[in-house]
C-alpha positions, 0 to 999 in steps of 0.5 A: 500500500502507497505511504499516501493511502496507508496514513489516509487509512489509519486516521480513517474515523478520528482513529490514529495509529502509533508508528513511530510518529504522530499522524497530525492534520498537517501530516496526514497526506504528504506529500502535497501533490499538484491540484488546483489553487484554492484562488483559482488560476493565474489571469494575464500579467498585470503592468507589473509583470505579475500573473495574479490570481482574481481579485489580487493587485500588485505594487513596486515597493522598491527597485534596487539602485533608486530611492524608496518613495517618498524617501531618501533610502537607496534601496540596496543590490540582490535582495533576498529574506524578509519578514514583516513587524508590526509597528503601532497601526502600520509595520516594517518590512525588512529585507537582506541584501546578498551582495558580496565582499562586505556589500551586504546587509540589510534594509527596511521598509516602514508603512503606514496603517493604509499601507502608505511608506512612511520611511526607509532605512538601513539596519545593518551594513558591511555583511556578505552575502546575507541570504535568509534569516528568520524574526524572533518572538521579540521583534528582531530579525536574524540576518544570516550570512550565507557564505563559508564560515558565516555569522548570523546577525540579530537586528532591530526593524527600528533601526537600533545597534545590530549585533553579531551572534557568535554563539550561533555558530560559524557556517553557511547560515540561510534560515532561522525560525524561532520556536517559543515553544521550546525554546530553541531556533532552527537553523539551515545550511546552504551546502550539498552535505549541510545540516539542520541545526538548532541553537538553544539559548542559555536565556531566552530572547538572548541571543549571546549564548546558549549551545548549537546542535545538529540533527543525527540521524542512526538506525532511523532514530533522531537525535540533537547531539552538541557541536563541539566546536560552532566556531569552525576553527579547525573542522567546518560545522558540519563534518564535526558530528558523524551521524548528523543527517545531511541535507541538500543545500538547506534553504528557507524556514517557517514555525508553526504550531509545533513543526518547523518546515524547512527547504532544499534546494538540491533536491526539491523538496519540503520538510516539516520537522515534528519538533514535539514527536522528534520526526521528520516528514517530507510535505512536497517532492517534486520527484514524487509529484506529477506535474510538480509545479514547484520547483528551485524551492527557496524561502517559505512562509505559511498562515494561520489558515495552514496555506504555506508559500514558496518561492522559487529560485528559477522553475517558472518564477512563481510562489507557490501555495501548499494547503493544509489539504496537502495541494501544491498550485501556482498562487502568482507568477513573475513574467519575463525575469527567468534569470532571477529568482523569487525570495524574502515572502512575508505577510503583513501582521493583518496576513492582507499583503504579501511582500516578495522580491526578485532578486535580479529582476529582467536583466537577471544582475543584482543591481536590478532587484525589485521589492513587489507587494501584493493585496487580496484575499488571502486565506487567514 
């Protein structure tokens, strides 16, 4: 019997049965297979370029090399993560730049109650290659460099001191997800034999010191063993343990309600780590998908609804919507930039707006970035 047919079956009635991990809503049926959008198919491009479901409109928040309107702020080159803050009535949106050699950092974006840009600015410069990241509980956003030996930063959306994580560990930072619920954050690695990594605090909401773990894997059990050494003096982080379990190129992370859902590149697929039942399950592989409509999966965001979004890093520039349902479909597509890529998806508090941006925009060179947000009825 299909692993799709058997879970279906053994929670068939409200029963569950025990087989080394818990049988949940959101792991009933993995993985997602392609079906359609619960907003319906893609219209026509919109004047931005953007093929959008019905009743969902576009606007350009910021172009890379040009001042954000109605301010002095230069958006920056290449960006990439984001996420948004709430911010009295209105929120910050802020936005990694992955430009090289000491070019890098990160800016934000604040609106107004109405969505209006009230201001911009920059929160952290001087970085390289700052990818992903990920927002803590207490508003502040971990920007991760991702590059050999990399830091992992943590910023503040209003423009306060930016701090470098030591205790995070040294190695090709993409992603963070706070978890509150136990306390720990989640880490990514962008490598062909990266690891999936944990960092647990010794003071919650403090960042400066706590221990870093890696994800084992030995006779099909899972476990969190100790880095001996997060500052990659001698050995890179990820040769240090022998049974951690390897990932292909570790990209975007996203927590809720107990499992931190985590993407790589190099295989195409979408995991949801089961933080309470210690399991590891595969929501979306485009190997094991007809028709697999996603593919270059990068960063990942989700709802309350339980949608998740992913955007990709090439395939035919689209985010794509996972549904609760176990669904994958087109949710919007980018016309025209095949050389760039789709990243830093993030809703506003209120989940009415969606920011994106492609990272090198038509002419497929960092210098050409675009930061879009779209508006509509999204599933909340």
């Amino acid at each position: 019997m299909e692993r799709r047919t058997f879970l279906r079956a053994a929670v068939a009635g409200g029963t569950a049965v025990a087989f080394g991990f818990s049988v949940t809503r959101e792991a009933i049926a993995y993985p997602a297979e392609a079906g359609p959008s619960p907003y319906g198919p893609l219209l026509p491009a919109d004047a931005n370029g953007l093929e959008l479901p019905e009743g969902f409109t576009s606007r350009v928040i910021a172009r890379t090399g040009q001042a954000v309107e109605g301010t002095p702020h230069v958006w920056h080159g290449a960006p990439d993560g984001g996420a948004c803050f709430t911010d009295g009535d209105g929120w910050i949106y802020v936005s990694n730049s992955e430009m090289g050699a000491g070019t890098g950092g990160v800016s934000a974006v604040r609106f107004a109650a109405d969505g209006t840009i009230t201001d911009a600015y920059p929160i952290l410069s001087g970085t390289t290659d700052n990818c992903s990241g990920g927002a803590t509980p207490w508003n502040t956003w971990l920007s991760c460099e991702e590059t050999d030996r990399g830091f992992v930063f943590e910023t503040d959306p209003w423009g306060g001191e930016a701090i470098r994580r030591d205790a995070m560990g040294r190695l090709k930072h993409e992603a963070a997800a706070a978890d509150p619920d136990r306390r720990v954050v989640y880490l990514t690695e962008d490598e062909p034999d990266g690891n999936f990594y944990r960092f647990v605090p010794e003071t919650w909401e403090a960042m400066s010191a706590g221990t870093l773990q890696v994800l084992t894997e030995s006779d099909g059990a899972l476990a969190w063993v100790e880095v001996p050494d997060p500052t990659a003096a001698v050995v890179r982080t990820r040769h240090q343990v022998a049974e951690a379990k390897t990932f292909d190129g570790g990209e975007g992370a996203y927590y809720r309600n107990g499992t931190c859902f985590f993407t790589t590149k190099g295989d195409n697929r979408v995991w949801a780590y089961d933080a309470a039942a210690n399991a590891l399950q595969v929501v979306y592989d485009d190997d094991l998908t007809d028709d697999a409509p996603l593919t270059g999966v990068d960063n990942i965001t989700g709802t309350p609804a339980g949608d998740l979004y992913v955007a990709e890093d090439g395939g035919n520039m689209e985010i794509c919507v996972i549904t609760p349902e176990d669904v994958v479909a087109p949710f919007l597509r980018v016309g025209g930039q095949s050389e760039s890529e789709l990243c830093g998806v993030a809703f506003d508090p209120a989940g009415e707006r969606l920011y994106f941006s492609s990272q090198r925009g038509p002419s497929g060179r960092s210098e050409d970035g675009i930061t879009y947000e779209v508006t509509g009825p999204f599933r909340r």
